[in-house]
Backbone and ligand atoms as CSV (ligand in chain L), in Angstrom:
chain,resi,resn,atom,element,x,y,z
A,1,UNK,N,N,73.992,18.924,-47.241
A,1,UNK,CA,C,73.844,18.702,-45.790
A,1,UNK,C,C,74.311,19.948,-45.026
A,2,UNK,N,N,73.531,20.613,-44.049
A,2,UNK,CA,C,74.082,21.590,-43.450
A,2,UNK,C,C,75.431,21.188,-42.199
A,3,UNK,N,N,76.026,22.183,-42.558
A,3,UNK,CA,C,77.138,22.160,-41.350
A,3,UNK,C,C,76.568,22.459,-39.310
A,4,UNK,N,N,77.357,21.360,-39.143
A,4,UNK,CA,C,76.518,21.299,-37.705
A,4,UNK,C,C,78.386,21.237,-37.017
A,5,UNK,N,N,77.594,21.367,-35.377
A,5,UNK,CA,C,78.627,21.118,-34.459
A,5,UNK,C,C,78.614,19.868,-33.678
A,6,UNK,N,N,79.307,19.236,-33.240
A,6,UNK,CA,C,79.247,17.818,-32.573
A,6,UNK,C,C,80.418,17.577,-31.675
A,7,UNK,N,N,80.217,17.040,-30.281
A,7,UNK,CA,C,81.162,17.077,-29.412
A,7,UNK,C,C,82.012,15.587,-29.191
A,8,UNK,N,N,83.466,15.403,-29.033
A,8,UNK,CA,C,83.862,14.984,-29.282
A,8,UNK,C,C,84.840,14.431,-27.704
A,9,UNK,N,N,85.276,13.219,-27.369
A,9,UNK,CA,C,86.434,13.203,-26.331
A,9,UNK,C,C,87.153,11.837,-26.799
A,10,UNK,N,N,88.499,12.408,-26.586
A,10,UNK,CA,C,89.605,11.348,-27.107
A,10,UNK,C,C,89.856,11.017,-25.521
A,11,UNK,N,N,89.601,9.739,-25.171
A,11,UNK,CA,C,89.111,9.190,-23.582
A,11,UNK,C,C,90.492,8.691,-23.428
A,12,UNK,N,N,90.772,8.958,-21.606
A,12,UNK,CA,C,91.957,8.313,-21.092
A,12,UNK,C,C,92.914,7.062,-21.481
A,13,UNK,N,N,92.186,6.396,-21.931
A,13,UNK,CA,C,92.628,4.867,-22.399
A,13,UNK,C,C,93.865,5.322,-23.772
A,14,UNK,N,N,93.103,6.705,-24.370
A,14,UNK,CA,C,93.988,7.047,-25.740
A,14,UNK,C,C,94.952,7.344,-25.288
A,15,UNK,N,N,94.537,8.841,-24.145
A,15,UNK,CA,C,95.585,9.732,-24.039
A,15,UNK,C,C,96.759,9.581,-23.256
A,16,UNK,N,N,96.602,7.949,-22.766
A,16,UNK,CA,C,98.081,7.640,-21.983
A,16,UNK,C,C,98.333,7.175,-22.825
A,17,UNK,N,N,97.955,6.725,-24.355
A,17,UNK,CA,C,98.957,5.853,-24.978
A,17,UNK,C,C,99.721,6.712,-26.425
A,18,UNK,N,N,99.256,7.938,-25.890
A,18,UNK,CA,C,99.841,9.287,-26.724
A,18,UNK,C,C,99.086,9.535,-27.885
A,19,UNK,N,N,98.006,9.369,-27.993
A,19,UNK,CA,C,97.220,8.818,-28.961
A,19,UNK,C,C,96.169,10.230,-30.166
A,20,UNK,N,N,96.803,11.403,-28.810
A,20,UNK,CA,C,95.957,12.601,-29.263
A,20,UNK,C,C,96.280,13.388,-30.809
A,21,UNK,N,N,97.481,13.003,-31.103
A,21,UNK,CA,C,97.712,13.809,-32.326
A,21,UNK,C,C,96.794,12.805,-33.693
A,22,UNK,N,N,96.998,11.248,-33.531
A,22,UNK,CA,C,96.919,9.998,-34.023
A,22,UNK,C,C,95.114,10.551,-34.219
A,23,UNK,N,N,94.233,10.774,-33.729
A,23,UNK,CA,C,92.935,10.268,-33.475
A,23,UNK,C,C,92.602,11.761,-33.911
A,24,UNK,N,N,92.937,12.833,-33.566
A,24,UNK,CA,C,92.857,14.123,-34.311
A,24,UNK,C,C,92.803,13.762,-36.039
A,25,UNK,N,N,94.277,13.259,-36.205
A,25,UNK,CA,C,94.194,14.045,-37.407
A,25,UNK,C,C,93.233,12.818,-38.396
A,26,UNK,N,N,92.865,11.639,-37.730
A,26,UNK,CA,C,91.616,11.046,-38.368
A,26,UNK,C,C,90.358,11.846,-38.454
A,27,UNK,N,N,89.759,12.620,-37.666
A,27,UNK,CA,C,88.898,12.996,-37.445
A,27,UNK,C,C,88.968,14.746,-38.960
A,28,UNK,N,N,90.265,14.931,-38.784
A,28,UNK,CA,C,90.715,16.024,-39.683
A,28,UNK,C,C,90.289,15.563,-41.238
A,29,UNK,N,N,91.256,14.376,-41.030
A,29,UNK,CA,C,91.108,13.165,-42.054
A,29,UNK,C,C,89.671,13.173,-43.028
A,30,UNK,N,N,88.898,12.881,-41.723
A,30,UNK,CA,C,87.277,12.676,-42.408
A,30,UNK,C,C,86.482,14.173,-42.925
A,31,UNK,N,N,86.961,14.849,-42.460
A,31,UNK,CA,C,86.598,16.218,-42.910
A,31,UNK,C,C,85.849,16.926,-41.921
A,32,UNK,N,N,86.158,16.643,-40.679
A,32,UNK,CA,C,86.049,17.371,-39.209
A,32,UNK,C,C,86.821,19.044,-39.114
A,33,UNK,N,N,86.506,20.004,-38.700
A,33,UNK,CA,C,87.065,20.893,-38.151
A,33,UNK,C,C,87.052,21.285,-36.207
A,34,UNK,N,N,88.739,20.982,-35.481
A,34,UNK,CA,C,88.385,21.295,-34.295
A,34,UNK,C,C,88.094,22.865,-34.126
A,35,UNK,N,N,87.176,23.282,-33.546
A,35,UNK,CA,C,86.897,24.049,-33.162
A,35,UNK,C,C,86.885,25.080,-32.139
A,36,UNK,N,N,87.416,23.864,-30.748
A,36,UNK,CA,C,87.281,23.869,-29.439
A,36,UNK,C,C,87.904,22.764,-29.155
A,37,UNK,N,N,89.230,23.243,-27.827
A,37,UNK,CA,C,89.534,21.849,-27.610
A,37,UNK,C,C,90.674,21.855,-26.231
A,38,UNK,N,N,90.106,20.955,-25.542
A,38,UNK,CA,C,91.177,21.556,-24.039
A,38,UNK,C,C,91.372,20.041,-23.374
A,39,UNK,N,N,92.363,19.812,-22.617
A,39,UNK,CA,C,92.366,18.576,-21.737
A,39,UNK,C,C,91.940,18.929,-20.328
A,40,UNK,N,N,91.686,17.880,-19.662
A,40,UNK,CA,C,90.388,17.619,-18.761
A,40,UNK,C,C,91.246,16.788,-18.063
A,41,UNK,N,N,91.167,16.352,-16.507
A,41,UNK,CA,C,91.508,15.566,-15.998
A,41,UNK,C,C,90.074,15.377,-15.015
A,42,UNK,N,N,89.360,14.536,-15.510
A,42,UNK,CA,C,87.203,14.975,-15.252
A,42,UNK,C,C,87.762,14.678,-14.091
A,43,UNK,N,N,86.873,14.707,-12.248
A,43,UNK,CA,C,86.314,14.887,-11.519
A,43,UNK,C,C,85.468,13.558,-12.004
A,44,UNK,N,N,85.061,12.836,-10.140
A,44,UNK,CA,C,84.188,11.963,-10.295
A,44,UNK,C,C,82.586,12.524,-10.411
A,45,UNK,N,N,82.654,13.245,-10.201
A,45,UNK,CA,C,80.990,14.291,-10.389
A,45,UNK,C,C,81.040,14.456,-11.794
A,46,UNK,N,N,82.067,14.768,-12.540
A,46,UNK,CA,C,82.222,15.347,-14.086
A,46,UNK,C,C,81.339,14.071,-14.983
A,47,UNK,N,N,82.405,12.811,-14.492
A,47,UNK,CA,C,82.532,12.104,-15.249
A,47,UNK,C,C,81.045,11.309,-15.065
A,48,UNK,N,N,80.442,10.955,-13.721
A,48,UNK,CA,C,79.098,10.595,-13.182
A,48,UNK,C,C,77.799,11.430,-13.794
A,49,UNK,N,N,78.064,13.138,-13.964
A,49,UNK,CA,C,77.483,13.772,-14.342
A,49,UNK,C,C,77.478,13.781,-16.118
A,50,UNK,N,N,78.274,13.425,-16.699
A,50,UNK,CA,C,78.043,13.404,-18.125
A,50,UNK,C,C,77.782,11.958,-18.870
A,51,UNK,N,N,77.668,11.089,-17.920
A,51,UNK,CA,C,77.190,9.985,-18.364
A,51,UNK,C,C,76.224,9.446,-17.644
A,52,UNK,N,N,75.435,10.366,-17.090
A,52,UNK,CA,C,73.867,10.149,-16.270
A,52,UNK,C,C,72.959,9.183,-16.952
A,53,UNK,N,N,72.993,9.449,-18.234
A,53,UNK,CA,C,72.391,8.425,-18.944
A,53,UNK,C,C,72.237,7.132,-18.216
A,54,UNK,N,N,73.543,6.689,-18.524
A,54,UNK,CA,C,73.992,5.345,-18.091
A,54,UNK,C,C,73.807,4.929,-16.445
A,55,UNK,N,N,73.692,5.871,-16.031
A,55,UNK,CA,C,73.870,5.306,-14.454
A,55,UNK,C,C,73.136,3.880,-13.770
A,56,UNK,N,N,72.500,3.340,-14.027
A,56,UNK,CA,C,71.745,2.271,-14.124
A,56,UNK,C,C,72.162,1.190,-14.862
A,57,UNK,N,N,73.063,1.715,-15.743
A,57,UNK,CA,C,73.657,-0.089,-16.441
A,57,UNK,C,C,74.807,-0.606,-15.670
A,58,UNK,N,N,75.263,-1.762,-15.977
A,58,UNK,CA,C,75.884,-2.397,-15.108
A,58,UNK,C,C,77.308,-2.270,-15.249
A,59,UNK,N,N,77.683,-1.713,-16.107
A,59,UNK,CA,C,79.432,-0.837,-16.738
A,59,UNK,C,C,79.329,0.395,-16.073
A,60,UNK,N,N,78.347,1.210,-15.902
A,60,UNK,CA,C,78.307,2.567,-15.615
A,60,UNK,C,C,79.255,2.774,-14.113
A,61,UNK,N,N,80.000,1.712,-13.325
A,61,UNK,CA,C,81.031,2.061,-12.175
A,61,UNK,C,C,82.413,1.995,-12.978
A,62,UNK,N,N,82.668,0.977,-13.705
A,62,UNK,CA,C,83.789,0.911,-14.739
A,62,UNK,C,C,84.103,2.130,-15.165
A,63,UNK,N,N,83.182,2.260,-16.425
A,63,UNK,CA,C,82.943,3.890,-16.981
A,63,UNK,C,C,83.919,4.823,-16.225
A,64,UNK,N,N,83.088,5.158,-15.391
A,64,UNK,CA,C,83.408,5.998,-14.397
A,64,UNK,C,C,85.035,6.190,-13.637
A,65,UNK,N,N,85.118,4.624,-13.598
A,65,UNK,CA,C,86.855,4.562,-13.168
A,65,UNK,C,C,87.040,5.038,-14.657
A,66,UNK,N,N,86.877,4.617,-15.503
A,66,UNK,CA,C,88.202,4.831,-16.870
A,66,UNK,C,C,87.883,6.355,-17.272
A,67,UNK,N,N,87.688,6.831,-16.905
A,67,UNK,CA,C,87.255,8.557,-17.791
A,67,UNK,C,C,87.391,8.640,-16.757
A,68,UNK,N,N,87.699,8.577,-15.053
A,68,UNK,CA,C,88.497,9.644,-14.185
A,68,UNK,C,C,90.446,9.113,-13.859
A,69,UNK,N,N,90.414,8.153,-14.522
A,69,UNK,CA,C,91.711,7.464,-14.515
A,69,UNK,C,C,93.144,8.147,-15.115
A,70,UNK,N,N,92.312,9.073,-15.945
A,70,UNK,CA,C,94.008,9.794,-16.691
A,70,UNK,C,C,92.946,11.240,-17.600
A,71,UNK,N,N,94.064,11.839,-18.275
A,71,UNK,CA,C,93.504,13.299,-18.776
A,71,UNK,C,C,92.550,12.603,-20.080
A,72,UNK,N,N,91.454,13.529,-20.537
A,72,UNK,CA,C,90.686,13.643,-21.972
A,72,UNK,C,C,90.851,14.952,-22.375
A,73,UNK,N,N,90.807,14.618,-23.597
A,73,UNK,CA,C,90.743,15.810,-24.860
A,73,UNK,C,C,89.335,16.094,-25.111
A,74,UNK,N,N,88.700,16.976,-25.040
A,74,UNK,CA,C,86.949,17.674,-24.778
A,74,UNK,C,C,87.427,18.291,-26.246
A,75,UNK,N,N,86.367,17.905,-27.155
A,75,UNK,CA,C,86.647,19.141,-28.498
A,75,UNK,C,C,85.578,19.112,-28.971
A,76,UNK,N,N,84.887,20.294,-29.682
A,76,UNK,CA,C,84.200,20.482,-30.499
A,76,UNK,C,C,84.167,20.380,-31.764
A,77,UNK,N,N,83.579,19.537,-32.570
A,77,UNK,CA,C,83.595,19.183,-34.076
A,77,UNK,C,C,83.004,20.233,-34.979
A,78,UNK,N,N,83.176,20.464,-36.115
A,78,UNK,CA,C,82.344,20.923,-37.021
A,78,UNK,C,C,82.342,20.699,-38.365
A,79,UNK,N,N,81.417,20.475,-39.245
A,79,UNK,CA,C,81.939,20.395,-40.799
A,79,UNK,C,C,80.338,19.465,-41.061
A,80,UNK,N,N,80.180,19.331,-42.517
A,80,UNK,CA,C,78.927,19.000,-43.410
A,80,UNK,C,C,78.393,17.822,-42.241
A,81,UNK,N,N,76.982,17.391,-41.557
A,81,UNK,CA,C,76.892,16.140,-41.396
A,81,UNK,C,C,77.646,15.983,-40.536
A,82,UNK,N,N,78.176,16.771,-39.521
A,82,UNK,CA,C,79.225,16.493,-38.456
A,82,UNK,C,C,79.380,15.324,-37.156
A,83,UNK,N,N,78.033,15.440,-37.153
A,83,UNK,CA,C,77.253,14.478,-36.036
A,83,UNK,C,C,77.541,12.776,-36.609
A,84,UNK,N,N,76.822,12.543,-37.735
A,84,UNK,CA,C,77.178,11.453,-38.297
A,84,UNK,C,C,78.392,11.109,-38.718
A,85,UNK,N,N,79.071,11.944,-39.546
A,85,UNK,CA,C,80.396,11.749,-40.072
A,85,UNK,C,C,81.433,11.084,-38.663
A,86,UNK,N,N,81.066,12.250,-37.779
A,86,UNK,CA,C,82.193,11.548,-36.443
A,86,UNK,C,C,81.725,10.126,-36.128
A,87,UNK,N,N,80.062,9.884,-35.906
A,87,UNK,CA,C,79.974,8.775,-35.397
A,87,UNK,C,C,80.301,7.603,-36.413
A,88,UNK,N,N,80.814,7.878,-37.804
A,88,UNK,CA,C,80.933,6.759,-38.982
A,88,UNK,C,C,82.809,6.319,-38.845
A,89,UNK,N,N,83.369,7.704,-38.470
A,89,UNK,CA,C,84.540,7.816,-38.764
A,89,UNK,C,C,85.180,6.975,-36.991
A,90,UNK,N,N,84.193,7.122,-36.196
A,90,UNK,CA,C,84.554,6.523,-34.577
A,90,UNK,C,C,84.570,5.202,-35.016
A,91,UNK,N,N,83.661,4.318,-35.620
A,91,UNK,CA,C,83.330,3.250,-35.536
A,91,UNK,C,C,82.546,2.398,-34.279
A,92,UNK,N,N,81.938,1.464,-34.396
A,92,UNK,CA,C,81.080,0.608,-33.372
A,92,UNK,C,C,81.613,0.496,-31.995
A,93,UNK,N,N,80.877,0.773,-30.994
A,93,UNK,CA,C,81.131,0.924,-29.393
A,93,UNK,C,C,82.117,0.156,-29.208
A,94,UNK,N,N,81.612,-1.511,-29.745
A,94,UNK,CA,C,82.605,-2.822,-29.294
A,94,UNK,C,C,84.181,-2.416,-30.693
A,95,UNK,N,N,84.993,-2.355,-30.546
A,95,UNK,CA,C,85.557,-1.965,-31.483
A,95,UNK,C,C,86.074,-3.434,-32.066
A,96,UNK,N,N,85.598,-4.957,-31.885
A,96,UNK,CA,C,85.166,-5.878,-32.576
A,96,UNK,C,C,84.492,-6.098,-33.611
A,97,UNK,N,N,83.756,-5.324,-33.533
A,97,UNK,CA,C,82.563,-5.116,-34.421
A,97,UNK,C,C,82.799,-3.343,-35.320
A,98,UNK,N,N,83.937,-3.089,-35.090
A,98,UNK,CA,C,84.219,-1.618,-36.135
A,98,UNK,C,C,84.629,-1.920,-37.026
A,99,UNK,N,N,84.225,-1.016,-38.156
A,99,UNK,CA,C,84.791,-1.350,-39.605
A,99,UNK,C,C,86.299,-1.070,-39.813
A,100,UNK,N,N,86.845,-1.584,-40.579
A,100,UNK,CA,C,87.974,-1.843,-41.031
A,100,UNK,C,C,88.352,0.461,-41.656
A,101,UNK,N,N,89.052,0.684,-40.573
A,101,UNK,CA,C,89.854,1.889,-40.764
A,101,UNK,C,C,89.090,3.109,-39.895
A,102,UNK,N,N,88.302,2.891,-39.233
A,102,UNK,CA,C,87.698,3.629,-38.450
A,102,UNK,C,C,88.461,3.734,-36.675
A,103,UNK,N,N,88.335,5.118,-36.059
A,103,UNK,CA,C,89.444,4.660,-34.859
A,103,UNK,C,C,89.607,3.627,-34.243
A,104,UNK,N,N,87.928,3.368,-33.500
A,104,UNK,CA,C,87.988,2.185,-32.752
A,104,UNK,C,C,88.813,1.196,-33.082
A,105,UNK,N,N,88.679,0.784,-34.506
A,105,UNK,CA,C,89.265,-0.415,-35.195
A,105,UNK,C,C,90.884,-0.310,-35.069
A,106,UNK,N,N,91.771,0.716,-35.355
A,106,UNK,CA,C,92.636,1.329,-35.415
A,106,UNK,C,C,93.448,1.246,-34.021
A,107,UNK,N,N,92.473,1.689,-33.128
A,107,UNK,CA,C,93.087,2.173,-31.762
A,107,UNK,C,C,92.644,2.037,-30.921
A,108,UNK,N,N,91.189,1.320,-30.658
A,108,UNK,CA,C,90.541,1.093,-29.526
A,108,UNK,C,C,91.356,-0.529,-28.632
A,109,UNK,N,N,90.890,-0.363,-27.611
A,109,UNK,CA,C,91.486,-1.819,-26.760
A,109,UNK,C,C,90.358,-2.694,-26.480
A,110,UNK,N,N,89.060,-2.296,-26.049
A,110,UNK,CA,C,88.098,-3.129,-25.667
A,110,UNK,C,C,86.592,-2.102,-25.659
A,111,UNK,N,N,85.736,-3.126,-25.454
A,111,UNK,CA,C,84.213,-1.778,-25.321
A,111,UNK,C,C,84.669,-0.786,-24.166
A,112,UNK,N,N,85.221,-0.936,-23.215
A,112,UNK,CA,C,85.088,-0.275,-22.147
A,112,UNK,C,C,86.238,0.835,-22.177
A,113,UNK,N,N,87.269,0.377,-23.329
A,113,UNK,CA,C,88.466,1.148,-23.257
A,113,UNK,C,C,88.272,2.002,-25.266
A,114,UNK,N,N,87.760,2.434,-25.079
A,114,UNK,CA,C,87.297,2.060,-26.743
A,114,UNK,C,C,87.485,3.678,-27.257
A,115,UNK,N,N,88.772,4.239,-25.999
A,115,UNK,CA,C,88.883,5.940,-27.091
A,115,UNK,C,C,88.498,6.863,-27.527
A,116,UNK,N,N,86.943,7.114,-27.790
A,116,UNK,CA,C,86.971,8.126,-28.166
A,116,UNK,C,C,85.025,7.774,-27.650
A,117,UNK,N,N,84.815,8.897,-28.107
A,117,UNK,CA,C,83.447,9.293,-28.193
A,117,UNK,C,C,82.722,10.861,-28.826
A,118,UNK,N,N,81.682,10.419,-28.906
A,118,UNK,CA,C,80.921,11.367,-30.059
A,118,UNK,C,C,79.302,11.534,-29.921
A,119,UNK,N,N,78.988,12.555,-29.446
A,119,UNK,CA,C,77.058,12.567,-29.617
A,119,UNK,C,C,76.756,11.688,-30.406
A,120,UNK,N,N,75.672,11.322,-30.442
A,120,UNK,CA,C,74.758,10.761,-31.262
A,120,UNK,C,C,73.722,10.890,-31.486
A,121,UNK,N,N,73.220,12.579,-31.322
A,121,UNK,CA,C,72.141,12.988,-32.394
A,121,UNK,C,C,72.399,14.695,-31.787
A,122,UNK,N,N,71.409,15.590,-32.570
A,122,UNK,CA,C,71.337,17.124,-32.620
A,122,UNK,C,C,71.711,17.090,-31.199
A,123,UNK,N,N,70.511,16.810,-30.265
A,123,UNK,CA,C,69.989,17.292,-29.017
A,123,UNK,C,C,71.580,16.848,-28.112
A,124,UNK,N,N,71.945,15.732,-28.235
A,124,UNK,CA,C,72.703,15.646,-27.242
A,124,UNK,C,C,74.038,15.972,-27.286
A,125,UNK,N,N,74.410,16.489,-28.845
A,125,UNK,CA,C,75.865,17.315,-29.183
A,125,UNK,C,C,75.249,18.873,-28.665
A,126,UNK,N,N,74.198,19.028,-28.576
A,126,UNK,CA,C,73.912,20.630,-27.750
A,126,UNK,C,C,74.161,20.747,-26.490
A,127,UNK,N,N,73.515,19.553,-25.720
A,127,UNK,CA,C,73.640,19.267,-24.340
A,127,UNK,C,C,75.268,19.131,-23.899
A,128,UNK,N,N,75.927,18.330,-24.833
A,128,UNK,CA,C,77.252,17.755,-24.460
A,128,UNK,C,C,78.296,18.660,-24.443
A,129,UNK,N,N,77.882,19.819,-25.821
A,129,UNK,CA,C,78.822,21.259,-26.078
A,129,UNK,C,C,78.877,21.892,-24.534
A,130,UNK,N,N,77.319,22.025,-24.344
A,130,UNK,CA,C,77.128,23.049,-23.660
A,130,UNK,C,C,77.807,22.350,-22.080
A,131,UNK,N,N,77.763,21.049,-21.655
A,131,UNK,CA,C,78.336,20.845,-20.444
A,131,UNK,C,C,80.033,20.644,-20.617
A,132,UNK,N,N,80.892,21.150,-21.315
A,132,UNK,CA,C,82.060,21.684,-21.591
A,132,UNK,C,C,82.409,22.729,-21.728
A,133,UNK,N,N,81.839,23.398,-22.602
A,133,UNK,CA,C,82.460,24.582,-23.143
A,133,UNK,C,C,81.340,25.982,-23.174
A,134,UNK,N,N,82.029,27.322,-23.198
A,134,UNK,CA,C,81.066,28.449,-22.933
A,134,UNK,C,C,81.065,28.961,-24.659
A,135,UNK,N,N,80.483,29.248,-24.835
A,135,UNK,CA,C,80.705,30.110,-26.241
A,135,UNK,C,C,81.390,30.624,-26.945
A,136,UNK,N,N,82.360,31.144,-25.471
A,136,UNK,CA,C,83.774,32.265,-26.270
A,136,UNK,C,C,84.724,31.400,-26.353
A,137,UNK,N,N,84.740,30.132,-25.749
A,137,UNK,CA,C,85.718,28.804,-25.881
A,137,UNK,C,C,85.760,28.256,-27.678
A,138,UNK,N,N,84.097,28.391,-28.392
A,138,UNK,CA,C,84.849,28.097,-29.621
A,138,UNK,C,C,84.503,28.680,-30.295
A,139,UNK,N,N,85.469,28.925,-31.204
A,139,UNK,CA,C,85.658,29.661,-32.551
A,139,UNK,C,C,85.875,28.907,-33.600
A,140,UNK,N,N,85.385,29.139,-34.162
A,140,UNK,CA,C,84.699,28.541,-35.622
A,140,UNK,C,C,85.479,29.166,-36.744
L,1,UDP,N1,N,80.383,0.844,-22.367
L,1,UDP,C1,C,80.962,-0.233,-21.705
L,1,UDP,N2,N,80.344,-1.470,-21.795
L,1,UDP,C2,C,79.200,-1.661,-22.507
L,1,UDP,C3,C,78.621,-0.570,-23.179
L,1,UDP,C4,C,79.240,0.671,-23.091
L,1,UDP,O1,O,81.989,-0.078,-21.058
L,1,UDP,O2,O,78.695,-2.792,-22.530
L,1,UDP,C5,C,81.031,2.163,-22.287
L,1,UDP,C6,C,81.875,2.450,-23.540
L,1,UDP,O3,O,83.043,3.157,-23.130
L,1,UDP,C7,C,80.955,3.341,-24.354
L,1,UDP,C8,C,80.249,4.131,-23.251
L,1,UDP,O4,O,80.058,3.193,-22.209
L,1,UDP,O5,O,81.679,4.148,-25.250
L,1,UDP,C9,C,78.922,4.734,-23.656
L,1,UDP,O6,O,78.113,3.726,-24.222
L,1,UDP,P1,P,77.234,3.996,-25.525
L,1,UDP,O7,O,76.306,2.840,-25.675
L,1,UDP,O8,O,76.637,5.370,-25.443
L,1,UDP,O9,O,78.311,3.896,-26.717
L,1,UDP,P2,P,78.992,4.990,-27.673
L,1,UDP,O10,O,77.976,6.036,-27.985
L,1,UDP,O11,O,80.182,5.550,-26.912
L,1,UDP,O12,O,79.417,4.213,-28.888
C-alpha cells in the first residue's frame, strides 16, 4: 500500500478533557506518523467553512458550537494506507456503534461530541491539508 497523507483533528470535546497526548499516541499506536500539528482555537467562519459539507443537515448549528467552543489539535497524518488506517483506528461517527478499542469507543462522549476526526477519502485529506496547513508547516 503506498504511503499517503491524511488530516486529522483531536476536537474540543477531547481537548478540555486533556485528552491530546491520550488520542496521539493511539494514532502513533496504529502506525500513524504526525507530521504537522498546531492548536487552533477555529473562528466561526473556520469552523462553518470546513464543514460546508454539512451545512444543510440539521446538527450542522451544534457542530459548529462544539468545534468553536474550546482549542483543536489540526495534524497531519502519514504512514502505509493512512487515510483508512486513521478512519479504522477513529472508529464509527456514533461512538455506540465503535468497535471495541478504537478512540471513539475509548474516549468519545456522544455523536456530536465524538473527538476526533479524519478525511475520508484521497480528495478530501488534500482539500482538508490544504485548508490548514502551507507546505513548509509539514515535514515529513
Ligand atoms: N455529527 C453530529 N450528528 C450527526 C452526524 C454527525 O453531530 O447525526 C457531527 C459529528 O461530530 C461528526 C461530524 O458531524 O463527526 C461530521 O459528520 P460525518 O458524517 O462526516 O462523520 P465523521 O466523518 O466525522 O465520522
Amino acid at each position: 500500500m503506498a504511503i499517503e497523507r491524511t488530516f486529522s483533528m483531536i476536537k474540543p470535546d477531547a481537548t478540555k478533557r486533556n485528552l491530546t497526548g491520550a488520542i496521539t499516541k493511539m494514532l502513533e499506536d496504529a502506525g500513524l506518523r504526525v507530521v504537522a500539528s498546531k492548536r487552533v482555537w477555529m473562528s466561526r467562519r473556520e469552523a462553518e467553512g470546513f464543514y460546508a459539507v454539512h451545512k444543510d443537515r440539521p446538527f450542522f448549528g451544534e457542530l459548529v458550537e462544539g468545534m468553536t467552543s474550546g482549542p483543536t489539535i489540526v495534524q497531519v497524518l502519514e504512514g502505509e494506507g493512512a487515510i483508512l488506517k486513521n478512519r479504522e483506528i477513529m472508529g464509527a461517527t456514533n461512538p455506540a456503534n465503535a468497535d471495541e478499542g478504537t478512540i471513539r469507543k475509548v474516549h468519545a462522549l456522544s455523536i456530536g461530541e465524538n473527538s476526533v476526526h479524519g478525511s475520508d477519502a484521497p480528495e478530501t485529506a488534500a482539500q482538508e491539508i490544504k485548508y490548514w496547513f502551507s507546505d513548509t508547516e509539514i515535514v515529513g
